[in-house]
C-alpha positions, 0 to 999 in steps of 0.5 A, spaced: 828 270 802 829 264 805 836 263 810 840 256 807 842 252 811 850 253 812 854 250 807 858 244 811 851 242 813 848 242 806 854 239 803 853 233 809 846 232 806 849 231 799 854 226 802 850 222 806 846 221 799 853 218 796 854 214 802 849 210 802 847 209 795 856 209 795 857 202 799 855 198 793 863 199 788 862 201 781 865 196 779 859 190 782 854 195 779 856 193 772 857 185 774 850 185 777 848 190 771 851 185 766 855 189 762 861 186 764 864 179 766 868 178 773 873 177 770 873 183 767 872 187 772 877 183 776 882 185 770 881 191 770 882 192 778 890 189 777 891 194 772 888 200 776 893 198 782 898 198 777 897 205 773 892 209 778 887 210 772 880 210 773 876 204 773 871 205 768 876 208 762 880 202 764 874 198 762 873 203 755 879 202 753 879 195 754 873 196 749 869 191 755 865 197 757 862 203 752 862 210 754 854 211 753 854 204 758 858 207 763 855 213 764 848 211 765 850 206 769 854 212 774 847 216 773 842 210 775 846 208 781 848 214 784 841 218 782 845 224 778 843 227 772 846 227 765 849 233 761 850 233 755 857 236 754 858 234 746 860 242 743 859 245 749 864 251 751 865 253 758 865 259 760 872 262 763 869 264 770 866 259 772 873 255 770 877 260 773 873 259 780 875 252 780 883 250 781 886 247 775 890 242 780 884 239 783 880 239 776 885 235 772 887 231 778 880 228 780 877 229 772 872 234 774 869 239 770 866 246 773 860 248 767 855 252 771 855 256 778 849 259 781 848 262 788 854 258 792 853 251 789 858 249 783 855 244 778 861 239 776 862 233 769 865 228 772 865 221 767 866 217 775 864 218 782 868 222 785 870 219 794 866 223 799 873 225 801 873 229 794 867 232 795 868 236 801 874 238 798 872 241 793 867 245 798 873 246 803 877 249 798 873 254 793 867 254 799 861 253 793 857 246 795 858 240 789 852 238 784 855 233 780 853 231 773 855 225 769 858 225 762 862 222 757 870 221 759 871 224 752 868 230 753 870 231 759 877 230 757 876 234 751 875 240 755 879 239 760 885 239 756 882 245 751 880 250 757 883 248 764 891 248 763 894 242 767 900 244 771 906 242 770 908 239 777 901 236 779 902 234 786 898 226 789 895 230 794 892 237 796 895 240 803 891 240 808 886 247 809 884 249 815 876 249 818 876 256 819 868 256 818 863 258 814 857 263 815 850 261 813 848 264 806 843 267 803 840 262 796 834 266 792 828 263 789 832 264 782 838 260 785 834 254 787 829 254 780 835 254 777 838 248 780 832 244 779 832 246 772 839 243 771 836 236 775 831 236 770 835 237 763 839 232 766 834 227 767 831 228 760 837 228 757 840 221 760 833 217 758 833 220 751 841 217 751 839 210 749 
């Protein structure tokens, strides 16, 4: 059974993916990709620093940008896989292992886990300083996904209750360190199988 590498060392590996193919905004991806005007973007940028909401759903629902559009194009610069989230129903486990604050905060949905990695929906690319985060605070590695803002939202607001009092920022959590771990055959299996549903399914989204 192979020893993996310690989970801040596996996550730097992850976030360094998302550094790199990162420096370019979502935003100028979609001018150079033509699926939207300068003008647009630049509109929407204006009303993100007026209301806070995600770039992309501004673009949605300035109908400048449609889901399918924004999600392939998140998938194809980021190189993440696509999940098909229409009547899927999470199970209460995995949600219960993810803080509901967090998930409603950063619209991130926790569909699957195996092993010490997490499997998480989210319609837009998450910062890097959300994805480490994430591992510092539930201690499972991110494997993100694209999908559907709609979906996303639909299962957040159905099985994830939203706190009342949703605070801006998280506080600070100590780096108290964590020990290696043990990742089976099975577990890695399984998230390649994940990654390659994914991929069929985001090629079969035209």
């Amino acid at each position: 059974m192979p020893i993996s590498k310690r989970p801040k060392e596996r996550l730097a590996n992850v976030i360094d993916h998302f550094e790199r193919v990162g420096r370019k905004q979502l935003g100028d991806v979609l001018v150079d990709e033509k699926l939207i005007a300068k003008e647009q973007l630049h509109e929407a940028v204006g009303e993100r620093q007026r209301s806070g909401s995600p770039l992309g759903q501004i673009l949605i629902d300035s109908s400048y940008l449609s889901e399918w559009d924004l999600a392939k194009a998140v998938a194809a610069h980021y190189n993440l896989p696509y999940v098909d989230l229409i009547g899927y129903e999470p199970d209460a486990e995995v949600i219960g292992s993810f803080p509901a604050d967090l998930a409603h905060r950063e619209n991130l949905l926790p569909f699957d886990a195996f092993g010490k990695v997490i499997c998480l929906a989210c319609a837009e690319m998450p910062s890097v300083e959300i994805l480490k985060r994430v591992q510092e605070i539930t201690g499972f590695t991110p494997c993100l996904y694209v999908c559907l803002g709609s979906e996303l939202k639909r299962l957040l607001t159905n099985h994830i209750d939203k706190p009342a009092d949703l605070p801006e920022l998280l506080p600070p959590t100590p780096d108290d360190g964590l020990d290696e771990i043990l990742v089976t055959d099975e577990d890695k299996a399984g998230w390649e199988k994940l990654f390659d549903l994914g991929n069929e399914e985001v090629l079969r989204g035209e």
